[in-house]
C-alpha positions in Angstrom: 58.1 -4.7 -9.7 60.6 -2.8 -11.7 59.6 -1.0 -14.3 62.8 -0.1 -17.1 63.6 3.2 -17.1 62.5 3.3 -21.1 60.2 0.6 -21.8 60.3 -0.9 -24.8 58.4 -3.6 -26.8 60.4 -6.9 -27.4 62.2 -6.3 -30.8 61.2 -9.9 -32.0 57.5 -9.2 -31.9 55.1 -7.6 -33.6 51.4 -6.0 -33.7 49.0 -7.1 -36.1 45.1 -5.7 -36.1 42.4 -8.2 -36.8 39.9 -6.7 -38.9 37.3 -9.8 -38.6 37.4 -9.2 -34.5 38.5 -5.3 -34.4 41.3 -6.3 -31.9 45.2 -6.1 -31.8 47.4 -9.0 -31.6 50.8 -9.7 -31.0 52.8 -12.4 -33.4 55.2 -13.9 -31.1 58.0 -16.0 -32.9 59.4 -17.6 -29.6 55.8 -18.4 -28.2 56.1 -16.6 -25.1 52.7 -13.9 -25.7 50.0 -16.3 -25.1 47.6 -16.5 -28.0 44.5 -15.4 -26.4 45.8 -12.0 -25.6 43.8 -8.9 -27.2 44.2 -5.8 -27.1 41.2 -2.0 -28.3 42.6 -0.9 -31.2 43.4 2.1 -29.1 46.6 0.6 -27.8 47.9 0.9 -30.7 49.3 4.4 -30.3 51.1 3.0 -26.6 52.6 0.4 -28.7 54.2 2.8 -31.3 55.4 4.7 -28.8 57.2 2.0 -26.3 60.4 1.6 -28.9 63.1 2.4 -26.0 63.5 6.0 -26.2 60.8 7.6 -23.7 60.5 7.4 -20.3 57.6 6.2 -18.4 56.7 10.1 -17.4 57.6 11.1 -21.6 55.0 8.4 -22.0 52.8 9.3 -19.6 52.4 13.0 -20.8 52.2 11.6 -24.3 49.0 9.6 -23.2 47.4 12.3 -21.5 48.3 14.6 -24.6 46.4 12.4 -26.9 43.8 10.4 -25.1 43.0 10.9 -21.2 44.5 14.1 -19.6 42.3 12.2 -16.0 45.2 9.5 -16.7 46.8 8.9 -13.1 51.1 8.0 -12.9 50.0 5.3 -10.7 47.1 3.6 -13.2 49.4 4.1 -15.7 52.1 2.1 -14.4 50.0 -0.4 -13.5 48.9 -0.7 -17.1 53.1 -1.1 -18.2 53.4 -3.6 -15.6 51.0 -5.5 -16.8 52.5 -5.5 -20.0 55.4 -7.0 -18.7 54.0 -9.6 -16.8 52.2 -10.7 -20.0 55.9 -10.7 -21.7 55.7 -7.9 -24.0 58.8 -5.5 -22.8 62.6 -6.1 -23.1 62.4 -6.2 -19.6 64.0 -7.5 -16.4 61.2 -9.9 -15.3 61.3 -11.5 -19.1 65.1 -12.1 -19.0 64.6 -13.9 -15.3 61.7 -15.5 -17.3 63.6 -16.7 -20.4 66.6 -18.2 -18.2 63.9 -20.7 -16.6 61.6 -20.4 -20.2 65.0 -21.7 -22.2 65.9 -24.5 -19.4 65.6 -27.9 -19.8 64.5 -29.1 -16.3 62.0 -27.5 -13.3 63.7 -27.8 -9.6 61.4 -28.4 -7.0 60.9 -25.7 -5.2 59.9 -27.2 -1.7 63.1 -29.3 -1.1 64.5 -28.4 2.3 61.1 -26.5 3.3 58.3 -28.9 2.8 60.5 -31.7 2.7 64.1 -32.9 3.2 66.2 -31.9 0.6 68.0 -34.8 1.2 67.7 -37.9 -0.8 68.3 -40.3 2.5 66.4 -38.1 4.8 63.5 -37.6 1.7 63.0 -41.3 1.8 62.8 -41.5 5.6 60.6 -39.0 5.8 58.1 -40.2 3.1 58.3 -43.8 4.5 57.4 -42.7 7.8 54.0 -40.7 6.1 53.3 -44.1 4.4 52.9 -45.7 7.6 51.4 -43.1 9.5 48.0 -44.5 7.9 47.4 -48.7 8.0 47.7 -50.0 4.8 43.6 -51.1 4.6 42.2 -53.6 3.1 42.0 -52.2 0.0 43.6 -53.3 -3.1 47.4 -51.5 -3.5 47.0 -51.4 -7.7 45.3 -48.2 -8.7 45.2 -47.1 -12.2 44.1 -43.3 -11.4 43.9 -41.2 -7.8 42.4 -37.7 -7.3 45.2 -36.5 -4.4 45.6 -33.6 -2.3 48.8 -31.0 -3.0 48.7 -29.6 0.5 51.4 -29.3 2.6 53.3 -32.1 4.3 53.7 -30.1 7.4 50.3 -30.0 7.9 48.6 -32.5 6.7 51.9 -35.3 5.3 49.2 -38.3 7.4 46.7 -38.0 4.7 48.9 -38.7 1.5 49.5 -42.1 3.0 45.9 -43.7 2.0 46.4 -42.4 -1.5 50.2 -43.6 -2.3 49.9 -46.8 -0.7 46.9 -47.4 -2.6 49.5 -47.5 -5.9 52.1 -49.3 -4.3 51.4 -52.5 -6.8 50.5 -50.0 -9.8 51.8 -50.9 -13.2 52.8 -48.2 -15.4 55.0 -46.8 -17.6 53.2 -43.7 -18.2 52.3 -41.0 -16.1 49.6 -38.6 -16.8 50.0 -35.7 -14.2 47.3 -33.4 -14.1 47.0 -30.3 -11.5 45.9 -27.0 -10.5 48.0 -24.0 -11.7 47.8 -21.5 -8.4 50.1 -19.3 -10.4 49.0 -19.3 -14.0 46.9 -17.4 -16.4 48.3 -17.7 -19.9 46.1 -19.9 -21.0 43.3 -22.7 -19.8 45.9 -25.7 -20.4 49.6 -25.4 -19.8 52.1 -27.9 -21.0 55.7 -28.2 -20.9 57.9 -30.3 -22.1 60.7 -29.6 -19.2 62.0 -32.7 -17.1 61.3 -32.3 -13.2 64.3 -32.5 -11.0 63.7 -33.4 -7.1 66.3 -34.6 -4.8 65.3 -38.0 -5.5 66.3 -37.4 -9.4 65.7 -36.6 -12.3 61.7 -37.4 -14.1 61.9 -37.4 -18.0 59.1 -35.3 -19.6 57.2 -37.3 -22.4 58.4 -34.6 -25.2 56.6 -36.7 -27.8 53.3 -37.0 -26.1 53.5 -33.2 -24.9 53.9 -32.2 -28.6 51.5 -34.9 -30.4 48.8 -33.2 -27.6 49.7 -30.0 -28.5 49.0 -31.0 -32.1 45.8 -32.6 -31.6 44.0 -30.2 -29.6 44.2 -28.1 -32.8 43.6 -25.0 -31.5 46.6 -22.6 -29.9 47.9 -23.4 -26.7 50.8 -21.0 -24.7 54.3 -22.5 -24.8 54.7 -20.2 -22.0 55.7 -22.8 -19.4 56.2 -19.9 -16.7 53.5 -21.5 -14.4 55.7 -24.4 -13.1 58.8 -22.8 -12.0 56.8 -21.6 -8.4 54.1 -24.6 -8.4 53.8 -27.0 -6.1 51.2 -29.1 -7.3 52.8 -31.6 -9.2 55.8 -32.1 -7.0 54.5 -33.3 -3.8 53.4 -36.0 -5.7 56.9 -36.3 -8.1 58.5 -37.1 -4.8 56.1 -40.4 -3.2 56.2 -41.9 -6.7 60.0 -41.9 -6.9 60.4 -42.9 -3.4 57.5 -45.9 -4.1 59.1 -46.9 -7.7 62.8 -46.3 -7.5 63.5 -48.5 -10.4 60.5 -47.9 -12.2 61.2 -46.2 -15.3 59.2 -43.9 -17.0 57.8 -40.7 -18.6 55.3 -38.4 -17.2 52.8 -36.0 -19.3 52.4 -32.8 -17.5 49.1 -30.8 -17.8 48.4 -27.8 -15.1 45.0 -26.2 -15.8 44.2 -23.2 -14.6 41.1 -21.4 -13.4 37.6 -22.8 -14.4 35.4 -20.2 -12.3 34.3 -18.1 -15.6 32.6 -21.3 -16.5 30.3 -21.4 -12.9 30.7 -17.6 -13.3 28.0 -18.3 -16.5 26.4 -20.9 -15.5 28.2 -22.8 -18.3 29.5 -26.6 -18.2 33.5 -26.5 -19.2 32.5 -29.1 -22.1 30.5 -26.3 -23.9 34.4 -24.5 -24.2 35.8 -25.6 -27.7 39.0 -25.5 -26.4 38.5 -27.5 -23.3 36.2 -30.1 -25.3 39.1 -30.3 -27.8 41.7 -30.8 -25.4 40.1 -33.1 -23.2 39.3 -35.3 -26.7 43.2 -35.0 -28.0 44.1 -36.1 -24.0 42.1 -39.1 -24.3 43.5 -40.0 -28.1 46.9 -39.5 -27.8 47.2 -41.3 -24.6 45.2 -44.0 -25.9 46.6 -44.2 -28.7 50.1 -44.4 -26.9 50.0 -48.1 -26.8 51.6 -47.0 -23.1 50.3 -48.1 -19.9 49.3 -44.6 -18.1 48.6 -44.0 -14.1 46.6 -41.2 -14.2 47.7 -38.5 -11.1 44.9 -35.4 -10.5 46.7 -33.2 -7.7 44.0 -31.0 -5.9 43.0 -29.8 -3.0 39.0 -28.6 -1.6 37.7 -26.3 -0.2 39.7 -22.8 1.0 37.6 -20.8 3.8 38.1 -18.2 6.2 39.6 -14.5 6.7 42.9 -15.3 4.7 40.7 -16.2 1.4 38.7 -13.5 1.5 35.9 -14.3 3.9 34.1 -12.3 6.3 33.9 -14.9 9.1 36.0 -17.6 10.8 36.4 -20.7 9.3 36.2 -22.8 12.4 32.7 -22.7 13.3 32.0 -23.4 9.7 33.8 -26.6 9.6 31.2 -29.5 9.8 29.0 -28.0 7.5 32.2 -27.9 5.2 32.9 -31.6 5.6 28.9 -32.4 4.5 29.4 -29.7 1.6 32.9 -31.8 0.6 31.7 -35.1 0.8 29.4 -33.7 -1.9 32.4 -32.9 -3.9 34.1 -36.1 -3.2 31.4 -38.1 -4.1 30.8 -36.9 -7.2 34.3 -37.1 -8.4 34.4 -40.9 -7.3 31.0 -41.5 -9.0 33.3 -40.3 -12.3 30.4 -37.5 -12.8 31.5 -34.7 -14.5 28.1 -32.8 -14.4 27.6 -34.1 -11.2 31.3 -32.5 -10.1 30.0 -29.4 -12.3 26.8 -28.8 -10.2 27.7 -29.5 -6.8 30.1 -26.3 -7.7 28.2 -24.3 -9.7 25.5 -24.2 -6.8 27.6 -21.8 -4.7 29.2 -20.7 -7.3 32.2 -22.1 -6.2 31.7 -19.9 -3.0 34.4 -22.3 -1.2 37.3 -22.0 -3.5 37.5 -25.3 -4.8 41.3 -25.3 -6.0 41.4 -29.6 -7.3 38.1 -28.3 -9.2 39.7 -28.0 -12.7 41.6 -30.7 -12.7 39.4 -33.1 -11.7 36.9 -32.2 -14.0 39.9 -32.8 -17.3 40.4 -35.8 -15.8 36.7 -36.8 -15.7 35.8 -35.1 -19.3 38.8 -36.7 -20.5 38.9 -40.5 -19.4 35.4 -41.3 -18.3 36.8 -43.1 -15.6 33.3 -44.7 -14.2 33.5 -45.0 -10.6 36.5 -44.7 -8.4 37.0 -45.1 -4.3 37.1 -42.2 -1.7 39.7 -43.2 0.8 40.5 -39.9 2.6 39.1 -36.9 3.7 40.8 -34.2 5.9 40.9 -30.3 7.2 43.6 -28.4 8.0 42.4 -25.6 10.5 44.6 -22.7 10.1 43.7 -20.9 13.9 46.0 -18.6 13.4 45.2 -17.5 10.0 41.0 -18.1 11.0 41.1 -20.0 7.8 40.9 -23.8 6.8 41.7 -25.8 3.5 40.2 -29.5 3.1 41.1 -32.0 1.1 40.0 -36.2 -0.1 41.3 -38.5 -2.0 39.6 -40.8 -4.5 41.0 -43.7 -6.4 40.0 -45.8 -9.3 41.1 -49.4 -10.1 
């Protein structure tokens, strides 16, 4: 990452200390700092200084001068970088970021990799994953699914069970909620950007993403960066608009990010006040809608082996993985949030469990009693001596 030659703080914001809490904070006018950010009062003196006119060495030697003389060039940048990644600098990355920040609409980013990019070849291709799976006896009119975001190339077989279980679904509403692999700006990101796929264009629910927003009451990021690189929510954008060409609608998009911290302590996410708040206002203002919603949870399982992190191969491993999953599974289709929360917390999330934040929103948020499991898979990665699993749950 590129660092400007003289950094300097983004001229529109500005520093305030909190005396009840002893911490800095930055008052961000456009929204883009996320409100949780906090900073030693120490900083202080690096913020005074980034106005534009030093260079990273000038500043550098000015650090060491006042604070830390042990202060490496390389910890240092890594400090600056930082503070650009959290959108504080007049930098390159925030311009790239404020282009896709200021747009009205997300493009999918896995058209003509994951999946055709175009619309005639799109809808072959999904049609033939639909019916790669026999349409079971079970009923096609699904109100809510827990489905997997992996990729079509590897697993496309095992989105069939799930999509044509909603083939006869009646909505006008959908309530999309995923896993954020790419953010960190705050536990609940929202936008209120339109999705565009090679099948078209999905309309955002502004109002609903805004009356949310205002009944959580507490601060949620209108950083929206998360979705331009995510995935999650448009593998599924793509088999509802190929299943419901005429169907028209508005979807509420919710990507939550990491719940670990809460396994981490040992601590059930409905102790958070902001998650017990948002998970309330989720359930209120879509009730209170009048709309008919299809609730969507995109998530995958478990992630083992030598590519996340493991010391061992993730093939031998793999039918003690389906018992430990099926644990998993069953508690989201028993609608148990403490169940979900325990079977976790146990290993302390030891297997990476990427649909585990979502699911649980979902489950905090619409009680949802219990729901179906029609699907379980594992993609073994040989190569990679790794594997990802993934179910899928539905509720009628």
């Amino acid at each position: 990452m590129n660092l400007p030659e003289r950094p300097a703080l983004r001229r529109e914001l500005r520093f305030v200390f909190d005396s009840s809490r002893s911490v800095i904070r930055f008052e961000d006018p456009c929204g883009y700092v996320r409100p949780d950010l906090e900073f030693e009062p120490e900083f202080s003196a690096l913020f005074e200084l980034l106005d534009g006119t030093l260079t990273v060495a000038d500043l550098l030697e000015h650090v060491r001068s006042q604070f830390d003389q042990s202060v490496r060039a390389s910890q240092f940048r890594r400090i600056l970088q930082w503070l650009d990644e959290e959108f504080l600098l007049d930098s390159p990355l925030f311009a790239r970021a404020r282009q896709f920040l200021e747009a009205d609409a997300i493009k999918a980013v896995c058209a003509g990799s994951v999946y055709p990019a175009e619309p005639a070849a799109l809808h072959e291709y999904l049609e033939r994953i639909l019916q790669s799976a026999p349409a079971r006896a079970y009923p096609q009119h699904a109100h809510a699914a827990f489905i997997p975001h992996i990729d079509f190339r590897v697993a496309g077989e095992h989105y069939a069970y799930p999509f044509n279980a909603l083939r006869q679904a009646e909505f006008d509403l959908i309530v999309h909620i995923g896993t954020s692999h790419y953010g960190w700006q705050d536990r609940f990101l929202l936008t209120t950007k339109d999705f565009v796929t090679p099948l078209g264009r999905i309309k955002t629910d502004r109002e609903l993403v805004e009356a949310l927003r205002q009944h959580v009451g507490l601060p949620l990021t209108r950083n929206d960066i998360a979705y331009q690189p995510e995935h999650a929510l448009e593998l599924h954008h793509v088999f509802i608009q190929h299943l419901f060409p005429d169907r028209h609608y508005t979807v509420l998009p919710i990507l939550v990010t990491s719940f670990h911290d809460f396994v981490h302590r040992s601590a059930h996410p409905s102790t958070d006040a902001k998650v017990s708040a948002f998970c309330r206002a989720l359930r209120d203002v879509v009730h209170s809608s009048g709309r008919r919603p299809l609730i969507l949870v995109s998530g995958d399982l478990a992630h083992i082996g030598r590519r996340f992190g493991d010391a061992w191969d993730a093939a031998p491993m793999l039918d003690q993985l389906r018992a430990e999953d099926y644990e998993v599974l069953d508690a989201i289709a028993r609608g148990s949030s403490s169940r979900l929360f325990a079977t976790i917390a146990r290993s302390g999330d030891a297997r990476r469990i990427c649909g585990f934040p979502p699911a649980m929103t979902f489950l905090e948020a619409f009680t949802p009693g219990e729901g179906v499991m029609l699907d379980y898979g594992q993609w073994n990665d040989l190569p990679t001596k790794s594997a990802v699993s993934f179910g899928s749950v539905v509720w009628y």
